[in-house]
C-alpha positions as CSV (number, residue, x, y, z in Angstrom):
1,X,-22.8,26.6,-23.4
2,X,-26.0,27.2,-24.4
3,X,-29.4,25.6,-25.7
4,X,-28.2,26.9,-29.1
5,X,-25.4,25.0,-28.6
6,X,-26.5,21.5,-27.1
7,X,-23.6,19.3,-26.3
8,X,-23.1,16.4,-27.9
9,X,-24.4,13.4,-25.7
10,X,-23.1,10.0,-26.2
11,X,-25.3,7.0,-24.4
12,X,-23.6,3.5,-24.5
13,X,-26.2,0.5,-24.7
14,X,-26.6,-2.8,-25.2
15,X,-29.2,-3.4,-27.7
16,X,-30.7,-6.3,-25.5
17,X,-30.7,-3.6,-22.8
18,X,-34.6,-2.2,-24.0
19,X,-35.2,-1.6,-20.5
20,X,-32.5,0.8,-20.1
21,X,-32.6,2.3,-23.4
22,X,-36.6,3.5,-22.5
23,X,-34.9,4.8,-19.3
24,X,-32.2,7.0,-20.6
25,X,-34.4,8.4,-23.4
26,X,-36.6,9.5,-20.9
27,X,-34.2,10.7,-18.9
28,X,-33.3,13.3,-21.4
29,X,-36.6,14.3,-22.9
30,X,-36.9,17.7,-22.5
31,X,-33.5,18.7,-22.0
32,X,-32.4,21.1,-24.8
33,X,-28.7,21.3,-23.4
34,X,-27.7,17.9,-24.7
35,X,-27.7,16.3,-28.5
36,X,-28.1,12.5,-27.8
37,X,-27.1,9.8,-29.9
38,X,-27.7,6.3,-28.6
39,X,-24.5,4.2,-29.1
40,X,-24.4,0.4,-30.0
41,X,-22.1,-1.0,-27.1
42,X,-20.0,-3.8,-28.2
43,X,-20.2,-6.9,-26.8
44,X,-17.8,-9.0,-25.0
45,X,-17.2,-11.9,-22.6
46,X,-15.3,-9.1,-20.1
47,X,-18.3,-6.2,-19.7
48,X,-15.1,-3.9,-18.7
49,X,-13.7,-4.9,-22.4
50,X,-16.2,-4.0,-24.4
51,X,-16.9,-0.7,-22.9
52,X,-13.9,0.2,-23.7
53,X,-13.6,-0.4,-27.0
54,X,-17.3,1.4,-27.3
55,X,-15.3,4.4,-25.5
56,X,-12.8,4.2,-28.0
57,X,-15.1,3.8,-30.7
58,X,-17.2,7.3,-30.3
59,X,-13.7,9.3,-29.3
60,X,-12.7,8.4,-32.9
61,X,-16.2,9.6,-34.6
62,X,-15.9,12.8,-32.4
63,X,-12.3,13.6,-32.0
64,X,-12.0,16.2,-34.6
65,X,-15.2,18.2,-34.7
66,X,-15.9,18.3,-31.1
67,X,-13.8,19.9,-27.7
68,X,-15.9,18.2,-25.3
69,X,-18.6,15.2,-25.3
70,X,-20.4,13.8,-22.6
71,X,-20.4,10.0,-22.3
72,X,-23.2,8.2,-20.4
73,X,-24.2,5.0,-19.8
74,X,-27.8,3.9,-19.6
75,X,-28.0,3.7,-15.9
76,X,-27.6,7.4,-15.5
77,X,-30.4,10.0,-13.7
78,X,-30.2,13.3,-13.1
79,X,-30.6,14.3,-9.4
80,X,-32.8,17.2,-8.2
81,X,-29.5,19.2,-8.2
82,X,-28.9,19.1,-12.2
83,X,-29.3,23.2,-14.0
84,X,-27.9,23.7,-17.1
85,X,-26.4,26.6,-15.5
86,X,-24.9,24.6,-12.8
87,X,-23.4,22.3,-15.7
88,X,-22.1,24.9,-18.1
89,X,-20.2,26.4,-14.4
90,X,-18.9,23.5,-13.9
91,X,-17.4,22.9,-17.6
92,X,-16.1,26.4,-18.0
93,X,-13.8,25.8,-14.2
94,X,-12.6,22.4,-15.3
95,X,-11.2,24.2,-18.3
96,X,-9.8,27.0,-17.0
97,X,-8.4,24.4,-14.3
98,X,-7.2,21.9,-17.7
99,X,-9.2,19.5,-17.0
100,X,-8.8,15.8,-19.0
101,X,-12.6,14.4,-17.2
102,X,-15.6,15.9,-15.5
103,X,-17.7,13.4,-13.4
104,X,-21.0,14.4,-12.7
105,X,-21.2,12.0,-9.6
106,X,-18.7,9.4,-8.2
107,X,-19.9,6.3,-6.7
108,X,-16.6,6.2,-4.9
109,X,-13.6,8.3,-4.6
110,X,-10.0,8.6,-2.7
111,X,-9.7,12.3,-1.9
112,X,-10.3,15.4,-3.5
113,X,-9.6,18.7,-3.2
114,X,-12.5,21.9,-3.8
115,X,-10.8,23.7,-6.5
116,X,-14.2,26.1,-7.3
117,X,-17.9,26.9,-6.2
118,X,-19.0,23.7,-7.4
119,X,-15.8,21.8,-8.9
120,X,-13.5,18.9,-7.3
121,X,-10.4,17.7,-8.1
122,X,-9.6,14.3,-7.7
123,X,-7.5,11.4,-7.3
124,X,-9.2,8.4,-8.4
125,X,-12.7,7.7,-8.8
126,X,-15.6,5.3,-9.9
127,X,-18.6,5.9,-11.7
128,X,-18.9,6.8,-16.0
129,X,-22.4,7.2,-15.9
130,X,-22.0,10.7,-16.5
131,X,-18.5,12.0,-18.1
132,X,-17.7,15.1,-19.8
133,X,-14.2,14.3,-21.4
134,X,-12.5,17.2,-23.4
135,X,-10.5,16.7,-26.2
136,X,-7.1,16.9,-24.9
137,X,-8.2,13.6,-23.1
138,X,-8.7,12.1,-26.1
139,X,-5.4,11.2,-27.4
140,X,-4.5,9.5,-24.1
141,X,-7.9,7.6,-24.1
142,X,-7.1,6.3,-27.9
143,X,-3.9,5.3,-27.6
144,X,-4.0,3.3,-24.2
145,X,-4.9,-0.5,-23.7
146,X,-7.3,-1.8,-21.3
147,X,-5.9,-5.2,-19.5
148,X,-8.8,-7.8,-18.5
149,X,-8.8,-7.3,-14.7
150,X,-9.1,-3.3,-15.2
151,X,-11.9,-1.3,-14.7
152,X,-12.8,1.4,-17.7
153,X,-13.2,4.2,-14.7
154,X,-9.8,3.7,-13.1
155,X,-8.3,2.9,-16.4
156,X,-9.0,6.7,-17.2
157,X,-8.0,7.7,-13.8
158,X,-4.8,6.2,-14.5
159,X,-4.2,8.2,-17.6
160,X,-4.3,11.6,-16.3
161,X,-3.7,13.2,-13.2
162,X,-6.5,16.2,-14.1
163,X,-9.8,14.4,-13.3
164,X,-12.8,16.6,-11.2
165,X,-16.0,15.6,-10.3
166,X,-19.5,18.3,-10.3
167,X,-21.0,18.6,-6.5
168,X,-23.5,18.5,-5.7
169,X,-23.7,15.6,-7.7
170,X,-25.5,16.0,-10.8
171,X,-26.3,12.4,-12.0
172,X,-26.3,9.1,-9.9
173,X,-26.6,5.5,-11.3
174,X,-30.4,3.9,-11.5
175,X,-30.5,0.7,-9.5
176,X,-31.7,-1.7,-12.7
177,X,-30.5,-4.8,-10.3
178,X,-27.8,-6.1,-12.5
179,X,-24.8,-5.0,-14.0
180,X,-23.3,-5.4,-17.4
181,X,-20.0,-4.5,-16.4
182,X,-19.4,-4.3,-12.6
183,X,-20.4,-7.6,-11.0
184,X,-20.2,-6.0,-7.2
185,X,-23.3,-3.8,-8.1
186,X,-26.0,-7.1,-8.9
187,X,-26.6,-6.4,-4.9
188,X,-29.9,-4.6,-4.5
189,X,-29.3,-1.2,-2.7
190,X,-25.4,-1.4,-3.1
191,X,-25.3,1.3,-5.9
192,X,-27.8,4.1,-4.1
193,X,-25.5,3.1,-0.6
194,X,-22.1,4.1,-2.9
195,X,-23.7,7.2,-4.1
196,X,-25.1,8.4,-0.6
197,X,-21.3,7.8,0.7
198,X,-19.7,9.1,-1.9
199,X,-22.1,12.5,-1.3
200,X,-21.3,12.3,2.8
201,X,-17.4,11.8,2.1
202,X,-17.6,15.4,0.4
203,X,-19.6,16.9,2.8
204,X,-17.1,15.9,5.4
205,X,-13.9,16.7,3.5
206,X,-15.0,20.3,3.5
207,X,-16.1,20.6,6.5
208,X,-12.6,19.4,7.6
209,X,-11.1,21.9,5.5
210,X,-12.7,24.8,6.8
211,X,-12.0,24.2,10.5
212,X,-8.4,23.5,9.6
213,X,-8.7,26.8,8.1
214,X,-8.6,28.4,11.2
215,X,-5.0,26.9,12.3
216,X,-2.5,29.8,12.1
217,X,-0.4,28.6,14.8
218,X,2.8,26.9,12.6
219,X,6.1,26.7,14.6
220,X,8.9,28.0,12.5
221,X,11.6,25.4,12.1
222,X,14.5,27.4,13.3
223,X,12.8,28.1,16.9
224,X,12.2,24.3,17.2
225,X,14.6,22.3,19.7
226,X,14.2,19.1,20.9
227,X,16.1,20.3,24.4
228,X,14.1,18.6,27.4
229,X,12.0,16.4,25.1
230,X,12.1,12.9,26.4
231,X,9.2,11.0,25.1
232,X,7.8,7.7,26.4
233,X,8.4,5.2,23.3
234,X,7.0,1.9,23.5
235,X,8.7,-0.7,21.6
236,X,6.5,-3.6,20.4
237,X,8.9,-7.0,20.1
238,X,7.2,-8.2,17.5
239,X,9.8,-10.1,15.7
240,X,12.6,-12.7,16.8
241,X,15.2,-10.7,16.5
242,X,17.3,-9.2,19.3
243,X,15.4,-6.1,20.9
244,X,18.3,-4.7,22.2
245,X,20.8,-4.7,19.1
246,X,17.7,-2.8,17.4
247,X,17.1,-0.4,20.3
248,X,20.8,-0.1,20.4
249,X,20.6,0.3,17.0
250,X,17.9,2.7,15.9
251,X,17.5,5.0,19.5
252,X,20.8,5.0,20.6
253,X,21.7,8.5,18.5
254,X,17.7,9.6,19.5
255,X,17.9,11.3,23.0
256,X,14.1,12.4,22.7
257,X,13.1,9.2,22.6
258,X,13.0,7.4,25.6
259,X,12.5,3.7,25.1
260,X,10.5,1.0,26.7
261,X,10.6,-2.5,25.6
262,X,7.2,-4.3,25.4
263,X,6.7,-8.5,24.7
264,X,3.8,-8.6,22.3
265,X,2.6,-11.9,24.3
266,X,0.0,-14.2,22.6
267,X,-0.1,-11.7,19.8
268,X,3.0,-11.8,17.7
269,X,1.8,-14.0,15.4
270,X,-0.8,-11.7,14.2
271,X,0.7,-8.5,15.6
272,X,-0.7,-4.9,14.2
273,X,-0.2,-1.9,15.8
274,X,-3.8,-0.8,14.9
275,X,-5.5,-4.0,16.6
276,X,-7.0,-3.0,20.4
277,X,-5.4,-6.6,21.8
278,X,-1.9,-5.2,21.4
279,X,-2.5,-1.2,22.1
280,X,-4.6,-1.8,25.6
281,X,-1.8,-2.8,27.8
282,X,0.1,0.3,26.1
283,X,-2.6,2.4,27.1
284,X,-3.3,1.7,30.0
285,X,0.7,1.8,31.0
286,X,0.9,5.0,30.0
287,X,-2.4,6.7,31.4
288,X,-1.1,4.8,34.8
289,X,1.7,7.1,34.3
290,X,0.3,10.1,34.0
291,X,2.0,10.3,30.1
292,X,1.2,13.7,28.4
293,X,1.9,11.9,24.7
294,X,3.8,9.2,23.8
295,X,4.9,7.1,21.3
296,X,4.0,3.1,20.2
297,X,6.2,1.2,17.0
298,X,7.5,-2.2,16.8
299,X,10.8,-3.7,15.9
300,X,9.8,-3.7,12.2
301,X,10.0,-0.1,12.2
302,X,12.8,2.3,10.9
303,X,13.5,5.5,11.1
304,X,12.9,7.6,7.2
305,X,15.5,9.6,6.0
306,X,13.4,12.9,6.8
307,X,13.7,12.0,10.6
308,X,14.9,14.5,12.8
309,X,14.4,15.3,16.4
310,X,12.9,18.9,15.7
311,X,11.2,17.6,13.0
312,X,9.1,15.1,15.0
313,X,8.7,17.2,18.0
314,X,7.5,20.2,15.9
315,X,4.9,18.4,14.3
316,X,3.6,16.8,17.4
317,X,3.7,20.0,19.1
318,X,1.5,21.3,16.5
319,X,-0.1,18.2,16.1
320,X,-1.4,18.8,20.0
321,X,-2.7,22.4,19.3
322,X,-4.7,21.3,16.4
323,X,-6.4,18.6,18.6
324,X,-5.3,15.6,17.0
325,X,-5.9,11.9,19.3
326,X,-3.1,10.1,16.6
327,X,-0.3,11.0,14.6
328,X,1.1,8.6,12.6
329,X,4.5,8.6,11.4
330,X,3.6,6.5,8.0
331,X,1.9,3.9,6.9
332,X,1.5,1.8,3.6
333,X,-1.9,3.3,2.5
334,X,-4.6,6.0,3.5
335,X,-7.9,6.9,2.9
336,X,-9.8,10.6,3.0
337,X,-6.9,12.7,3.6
338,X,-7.1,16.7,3.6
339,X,-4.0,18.7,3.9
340,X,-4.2,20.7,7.6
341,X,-0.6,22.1,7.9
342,X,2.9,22.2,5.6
343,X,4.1,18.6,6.9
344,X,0.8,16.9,8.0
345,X,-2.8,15.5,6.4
346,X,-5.8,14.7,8.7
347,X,-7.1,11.3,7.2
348,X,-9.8,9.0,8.0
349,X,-7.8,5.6,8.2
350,X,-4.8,4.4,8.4
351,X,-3.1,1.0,6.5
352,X,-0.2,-0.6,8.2
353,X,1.2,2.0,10.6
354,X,4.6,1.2,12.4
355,X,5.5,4.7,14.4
356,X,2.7,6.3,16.0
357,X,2.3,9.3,18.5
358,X,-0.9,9.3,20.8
359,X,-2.1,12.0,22.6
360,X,-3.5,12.2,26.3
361,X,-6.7,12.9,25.3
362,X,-7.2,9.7,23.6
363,X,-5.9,7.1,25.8
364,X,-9.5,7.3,27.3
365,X,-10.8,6.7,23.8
366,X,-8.7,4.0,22.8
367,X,-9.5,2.1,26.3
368,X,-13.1,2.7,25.9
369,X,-13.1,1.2,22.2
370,X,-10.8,-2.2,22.9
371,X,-13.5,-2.5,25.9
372,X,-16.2,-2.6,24.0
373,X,-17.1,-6.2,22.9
374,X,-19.4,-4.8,19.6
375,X,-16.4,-2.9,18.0
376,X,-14.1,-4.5,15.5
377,X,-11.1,-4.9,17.0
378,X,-8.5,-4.9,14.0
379,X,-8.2,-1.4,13.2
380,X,-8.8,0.1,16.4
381,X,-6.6,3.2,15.2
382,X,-8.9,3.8,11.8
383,X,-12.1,3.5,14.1
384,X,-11.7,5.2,17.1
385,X,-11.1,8.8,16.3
386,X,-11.6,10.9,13.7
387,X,-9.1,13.5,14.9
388,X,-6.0,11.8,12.9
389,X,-3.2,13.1,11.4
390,X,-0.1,12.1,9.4
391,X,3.1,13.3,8.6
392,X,4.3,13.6,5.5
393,X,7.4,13.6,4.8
394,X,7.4,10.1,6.5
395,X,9.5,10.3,9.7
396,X,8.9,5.9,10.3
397,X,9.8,4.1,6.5
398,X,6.4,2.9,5.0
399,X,5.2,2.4,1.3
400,X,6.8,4.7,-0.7
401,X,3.8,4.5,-3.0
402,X,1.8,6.0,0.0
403,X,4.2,9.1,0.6
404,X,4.4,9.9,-2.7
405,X,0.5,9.8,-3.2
406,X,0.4,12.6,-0.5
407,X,2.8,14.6,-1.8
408,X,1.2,15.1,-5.0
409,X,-2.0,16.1,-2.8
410,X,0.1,18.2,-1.1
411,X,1.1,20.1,-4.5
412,X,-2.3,20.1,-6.0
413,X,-3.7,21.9,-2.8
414,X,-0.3,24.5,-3.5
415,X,-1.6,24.8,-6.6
416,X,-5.1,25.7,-5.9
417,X,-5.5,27.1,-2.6
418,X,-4.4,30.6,-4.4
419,X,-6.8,30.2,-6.9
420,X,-9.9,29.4,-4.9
């Protein structure tokens, strides 16, 4: 890319929009790297709707002469970090790496994965104010139907599983006040607040990377055993059911587990592992006791088919030396995650967890936190640390929808850790 070779620029506005028409043309005066055209957006009761059909639209004037375009939309501004050099980088790895979408900056995403100097791959993401989509995209894009509670941006996600994002981020969103399309963003503030997150969440996803870097210290599996393992496991009754058929049933065949029944008191009507009112008493039982690391689930829990004795005790050994306050052994849904080791993900929360491993060094933590009378209380296990891990396979059944998620993380990272 060149300025010889200006890429074709593609800005979606309302005509009534004059405000943001003046903005985006003056956004791009003086930039000899892009060949705008301002595009009519069509109209329609659902904002999301008619975007998309606009989308459409200019895929189908483009598709044949053209192997990339840039989309924008008129709220787009280029940060201080925007180079055509550091644009024609980024275009040139996202090929090479098949790329279906570039972002230039997300307003929100759900993990990603560095994949080049200045390249991410991700999951899922928000934000089309700035889009380079290349033409092998544009098939998918044509031949796909937007429902009427979709977004455009997820709707895309959705359609390819080769979607990166440019940091530092090139282009944010202007804050015009209102929103033709996403209602959430009428707020004042909200959009440069999603933008400044968005920025920190990378920022702290490769700072985790780097200092799990350092971890060299895996256990081979074959000089595992769980011989002399007996670990504290508190059983939550949180159902009506018999506690001792399940316990009979599910730990009997488990010598490493040693369990301990515990009523859930005033609770069980709005039981959760990760609320402070249920994991206090736990807590404080087991720092009484002088516990090393032990483990809390309730009776909805169940053991996954990838449960094993050495499997668990291996990864909580590890688990230990890598400093981790949590592991959980699954959960319906996650947030950040970053791959640290073969079997486990650090990850920033936590949705729904029903076997979980706490260390020593956060029973302190956790007291301190359900304590405090300012903290929110519901998610105590999200919010109290940020030295969490996961395991993955699943040892304790959870969403399958949330297992597979991280194993396609975990193959992406295969894929590119020996290319970056």
């Amino acid at each position: 890319m060149s300025s010889v070779t200006p890429i074709q620029t593609i800005v979606v506005n309302l005509k009534k929009r004059t405000d943001r028409k003046a903005h985006i043309i003056k956004e791009f005066e003086g930039r000899s790297g892009f060949r705008v055209t301002i595009a009519a957006a069509t109209e329609d009761a659902i904002g999301a709707r008619g975007l998309w059909q606009t989308l459409q639209r200019i895929i189908r004037t483009y598709a044949e002469q053209e192997e990339y375009i840039i989309i924008c939309e008129d709220d787009h501004r280029f940060t201080c970090n925007y180079t055509p050099e550091l644009l024609a980088s980024a275009i040139r790895d996202a090929l090479a790496n098949n790329a279906d979408v570039l972002s230039g900056g997300p307003s929100w995403f759900n993990s990603a994965l560095q994949v080049s100097p200045h390249i991410y791959w991700t999951e899922k993401y928000s934000g089309l104010q700035f889009t380079v989509i290349f033409k092998k995209a544009f098939p998918k894009i044509l031949a796909a139907q937007l429902n009427d509670n979709e977004a455009v941006d997820f709707k895309i996600c959705s359609l390819t599983d080769n979607k990166f994002f440019i940091h530092p981020f090139i282009s944010v969103q202007k804050e015009f006040g209102y929103s033709d399309v996403t209602t959430k963003n009428n707020v004042c503030g909200r959009v440069d607040e999603l933008f400044k997150t968005s920025d920190a969440n990378v920022l702290m996803l490769k700072d985790i990377t780097a200092y799990y870097a350092k971890y060299t210290g895996a256990m081979p599996p074959d000089e595992m055993t769980t011989q002399g393992f007996s670990i504290t496991t508190y059983v939550v009754h949180a159902t009506n059911g018999d506690i001792e058929k399940y316990i009979d049933s599910h730990f009997s065949d488990k010598p490493e587990l040693t369990p301990v029944v515990v009523p859930p008191g005033d609770n069980r009507s709005f039981h959760s592992l990760s609320s402070a009112a249920v994991l206090k008493d736990i807590i404080a039982m087991a720092a009484s006791n002088e516990e090393d690391v032990i483990i809390i689930c309730d009776d909805f829990h169940r053991f996954s088919p990838a449960y094993s004795g050495n499997y668990l005790i291996r990864n909580i050994l590890e688990a230990h030396e890598q400093g981790a306050d949590i592991l959980f052994g699954g959960g319906n849904d996650f947030g950040l995650v970053v791959p640290v080791a073969e079997n486990r993900f650090w990850t920033g929360s936590v949705a729904g967890p029903q076997f979980i491993v706490v260390f020593k060094p956060a029973f302190s933590k956790l007291l301190a936190y359900a304590a405090d009378p300012i903290t929110t209380r519901e998610d105590s296990l999200s919010a109290f640390s940020s030295n969490k891990m996961v395991i993955c396979p699943f040892v304790s059944v959870g969403d399958p929808h949330a297992e597979t998620r991280l194993t396609a993380i975990r193959q992406q990272y295969e894929q590119q850790k020996n290319n970056y």
